[in-house]
C-alpha positions as CSV (number, residue, x, y, z in Angstrom):
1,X,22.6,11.6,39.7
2,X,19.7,12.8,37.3
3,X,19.6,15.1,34.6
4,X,18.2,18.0,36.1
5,X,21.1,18.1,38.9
6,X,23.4,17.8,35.9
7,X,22.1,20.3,34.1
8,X,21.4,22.7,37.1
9,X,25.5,22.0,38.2
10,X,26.7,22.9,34.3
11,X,24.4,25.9,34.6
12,X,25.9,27.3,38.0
13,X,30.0,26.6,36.4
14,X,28.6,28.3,33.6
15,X,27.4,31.3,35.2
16,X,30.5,31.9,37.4
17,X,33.1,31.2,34.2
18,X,31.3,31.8,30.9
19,X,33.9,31.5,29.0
20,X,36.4,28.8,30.1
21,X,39.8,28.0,28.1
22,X,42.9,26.0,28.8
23,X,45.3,27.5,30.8
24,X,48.4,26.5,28.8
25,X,49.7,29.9,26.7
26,X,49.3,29.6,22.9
27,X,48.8,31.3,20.1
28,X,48.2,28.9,17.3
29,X,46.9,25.3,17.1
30,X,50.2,24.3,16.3
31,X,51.7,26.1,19.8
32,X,48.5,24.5,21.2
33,X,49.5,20.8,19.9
34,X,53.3,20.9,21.2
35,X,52.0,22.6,24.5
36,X,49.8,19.8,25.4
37,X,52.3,16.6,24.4
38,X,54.6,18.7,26.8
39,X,52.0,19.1,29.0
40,X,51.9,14.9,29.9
41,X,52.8,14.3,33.7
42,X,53.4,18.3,34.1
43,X,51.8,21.2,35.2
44,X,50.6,23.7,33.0
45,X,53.3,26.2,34.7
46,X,55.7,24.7,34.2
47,X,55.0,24.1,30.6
48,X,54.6,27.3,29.7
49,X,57.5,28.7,31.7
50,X,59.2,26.4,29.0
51,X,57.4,27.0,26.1
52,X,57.7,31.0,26.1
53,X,61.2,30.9,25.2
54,X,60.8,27.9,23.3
55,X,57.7,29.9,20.7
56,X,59.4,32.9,20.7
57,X,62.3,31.1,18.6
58,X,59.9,28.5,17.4
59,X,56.8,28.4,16.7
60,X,56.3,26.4,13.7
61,X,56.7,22.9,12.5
62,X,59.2,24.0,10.0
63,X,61.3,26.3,13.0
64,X,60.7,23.4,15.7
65,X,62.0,20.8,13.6
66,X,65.2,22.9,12.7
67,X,65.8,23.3,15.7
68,X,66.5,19.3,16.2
69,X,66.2,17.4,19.2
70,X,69.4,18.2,21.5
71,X,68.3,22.1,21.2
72,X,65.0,21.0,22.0
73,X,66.0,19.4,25.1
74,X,67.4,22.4,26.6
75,X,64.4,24.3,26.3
76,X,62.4,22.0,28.0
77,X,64.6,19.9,30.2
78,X,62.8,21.2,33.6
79,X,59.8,19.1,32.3
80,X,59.1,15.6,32.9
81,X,60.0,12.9,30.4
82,X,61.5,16.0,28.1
83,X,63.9,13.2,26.3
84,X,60.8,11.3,24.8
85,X,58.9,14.3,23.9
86,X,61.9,15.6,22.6
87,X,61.9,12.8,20.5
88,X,58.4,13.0,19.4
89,X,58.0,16.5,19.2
90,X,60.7,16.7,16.5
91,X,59.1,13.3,14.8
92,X,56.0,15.2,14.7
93,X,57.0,18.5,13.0
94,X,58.2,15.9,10.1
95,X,55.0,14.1,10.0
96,X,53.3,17.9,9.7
97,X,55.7,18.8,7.2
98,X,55.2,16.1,4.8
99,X,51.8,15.0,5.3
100,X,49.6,17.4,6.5
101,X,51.5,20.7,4.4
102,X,52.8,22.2,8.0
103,X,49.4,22.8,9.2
104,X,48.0,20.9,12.5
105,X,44.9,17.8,11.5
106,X,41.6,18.6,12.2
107,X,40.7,15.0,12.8
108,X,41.3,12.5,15.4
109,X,42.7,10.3,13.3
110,X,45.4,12.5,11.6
111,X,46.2,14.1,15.2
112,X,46.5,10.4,16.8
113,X,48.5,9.3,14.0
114,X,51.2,11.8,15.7
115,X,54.1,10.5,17.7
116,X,53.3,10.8,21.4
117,X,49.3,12.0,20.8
118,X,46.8,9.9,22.4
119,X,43.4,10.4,22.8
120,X,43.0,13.0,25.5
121,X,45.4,15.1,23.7
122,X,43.7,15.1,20.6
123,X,40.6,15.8,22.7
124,X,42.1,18.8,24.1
125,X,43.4,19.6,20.2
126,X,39.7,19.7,18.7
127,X,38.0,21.0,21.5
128,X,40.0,24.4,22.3
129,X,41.9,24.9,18.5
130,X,39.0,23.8,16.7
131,X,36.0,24.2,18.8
132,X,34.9,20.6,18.9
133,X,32.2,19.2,21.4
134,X,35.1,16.6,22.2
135,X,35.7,15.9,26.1
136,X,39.5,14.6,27.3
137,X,39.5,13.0,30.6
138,X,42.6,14.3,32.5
139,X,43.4,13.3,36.3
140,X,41.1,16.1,37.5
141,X,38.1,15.5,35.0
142,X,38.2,12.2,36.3
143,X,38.3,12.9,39.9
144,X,35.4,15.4,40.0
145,X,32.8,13.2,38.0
146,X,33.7,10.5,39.7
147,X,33.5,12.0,43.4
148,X,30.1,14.3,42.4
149,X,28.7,11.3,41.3
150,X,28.4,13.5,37.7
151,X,29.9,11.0,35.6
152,X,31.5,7.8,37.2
153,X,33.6,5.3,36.1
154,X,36.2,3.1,36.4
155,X,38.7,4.2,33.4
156,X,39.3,7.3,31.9
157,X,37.5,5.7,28.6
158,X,34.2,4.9,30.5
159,X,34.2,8.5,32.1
160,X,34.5,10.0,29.0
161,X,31.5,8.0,27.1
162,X,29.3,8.8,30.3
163,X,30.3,12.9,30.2
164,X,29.3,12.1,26.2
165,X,26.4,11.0,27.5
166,X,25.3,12.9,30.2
167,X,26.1,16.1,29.1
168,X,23.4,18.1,27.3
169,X,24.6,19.2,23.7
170,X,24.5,23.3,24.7
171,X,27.3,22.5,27.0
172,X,29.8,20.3,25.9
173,X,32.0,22.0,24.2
174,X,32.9,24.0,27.6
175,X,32.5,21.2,30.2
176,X,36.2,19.8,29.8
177,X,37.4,23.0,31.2
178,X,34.9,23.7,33.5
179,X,36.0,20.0,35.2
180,X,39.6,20.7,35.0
181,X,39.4,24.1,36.5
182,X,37.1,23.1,39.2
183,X,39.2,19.6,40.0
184,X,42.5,22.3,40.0
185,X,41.2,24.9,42.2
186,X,37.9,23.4,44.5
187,X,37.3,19.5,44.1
188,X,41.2,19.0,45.0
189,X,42.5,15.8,45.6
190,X,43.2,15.6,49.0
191,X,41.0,18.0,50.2
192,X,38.1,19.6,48.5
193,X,37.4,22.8,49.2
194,X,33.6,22.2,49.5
195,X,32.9,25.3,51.5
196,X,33.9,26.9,48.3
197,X,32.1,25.3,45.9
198,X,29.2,26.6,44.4
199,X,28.2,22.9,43.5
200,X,28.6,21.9,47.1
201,X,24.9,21.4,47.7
202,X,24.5,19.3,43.8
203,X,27.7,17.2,44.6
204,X,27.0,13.9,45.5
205,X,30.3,13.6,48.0
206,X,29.6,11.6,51.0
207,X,32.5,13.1,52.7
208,X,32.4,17.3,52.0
209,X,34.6,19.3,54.4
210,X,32.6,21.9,55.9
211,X,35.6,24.4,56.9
């Protein structure tokens, strides 16, 4: 794929969502942090069906951490793996607390020095709390620049460095949710919705369904 397809296929998910965010519910880069370590091997739904009552008790490091891991668990027990991010949820708020004054890093390496943050979810940290140009690589980011030819690779890590790299600078800070929201609602996995897709003549898919 060439540049001017790439740019002309940011350009057209542009126009049709100008202004693309995250889809978990937040109001503060700290909700934003424990949203996204619950978010791991969940839906966004179901995160936030868990995290409303969860904020509205809790919502800091300092009323998280209170709140200790067995309480925790209840509030988030319809999610996946909630005993580990229990565990490292409540690990976290201590780590805030004592190293970083309560507030959330603004680095990768503070945020990935956090129990049970990795690299996409720091990406997801600096790019929608703090507005960074970073782009994490979820299942969906990874199957629609890998299937449109945009961006492919063979790990997570080489489609990241070649969206890095592809990407012209006036769009990367949007392009992570641009991918996600597209890979949730059109490129699906088992079937893309091609006939929907106002990429569908850009993409690169050998095998586009045509209802």
């Amino acid at each position: 794929m060439n540049k001017t397809k790439r740019t002309e296929i940011l350009t057209r998910l542009r126009d049709e969502n100008p202004a693309p965010t995250t889809e978990l519910n937040y109001n503060s880069p700290f909700e934003l942090l424990i949203a996204v370590m619950l978010s791991a091997q969940a839906t966004d739904v179901s995160v936030n069906k868990a995290t409303g009552p969860l904020f509205a008790v809790a919502n800091t490091p300092k009323a998280l951490g209170d709140l200790g891991e067995e309480t925790l668990k209840t509030y988030i027990k319809t999610i996946g793996l909630f005993n580990t991010k229990a565990r490292n949820v409540i690990k976290t708020c201590g780590i805030l607390l004592e190293e970083h004054d309560g507030e959330v890093p603004q680095t990768r390496e503070g945020l990935e020095a956090l129990p049970g943050v990795g690299r996409k979810t720091a990406n997801v940290v600096l790019n929608t709390a703090f507005r960074e140009p970073t782009i994490a690589v979820d299942t969906h980011i990874y199957r629609v620049s890998n299937r449109t030819k945009f961006a492919p690779g063979k790990t997570v890590h080489q489609v990241e460095q070649k969206l890095l790299k592809f990407t012209p600078d006036e769009f990367k800070q949007d392009i992570h949710h641009w991918f996600i929201l597209h890979g949730r609602y059109i490129c699906v996995a088992r079937k893309p919705k091609c006939s929907a897709c106002v990429i569908h003549d850009l993409c690169e898919y050998k095998q586009k369904t045509e209802e």
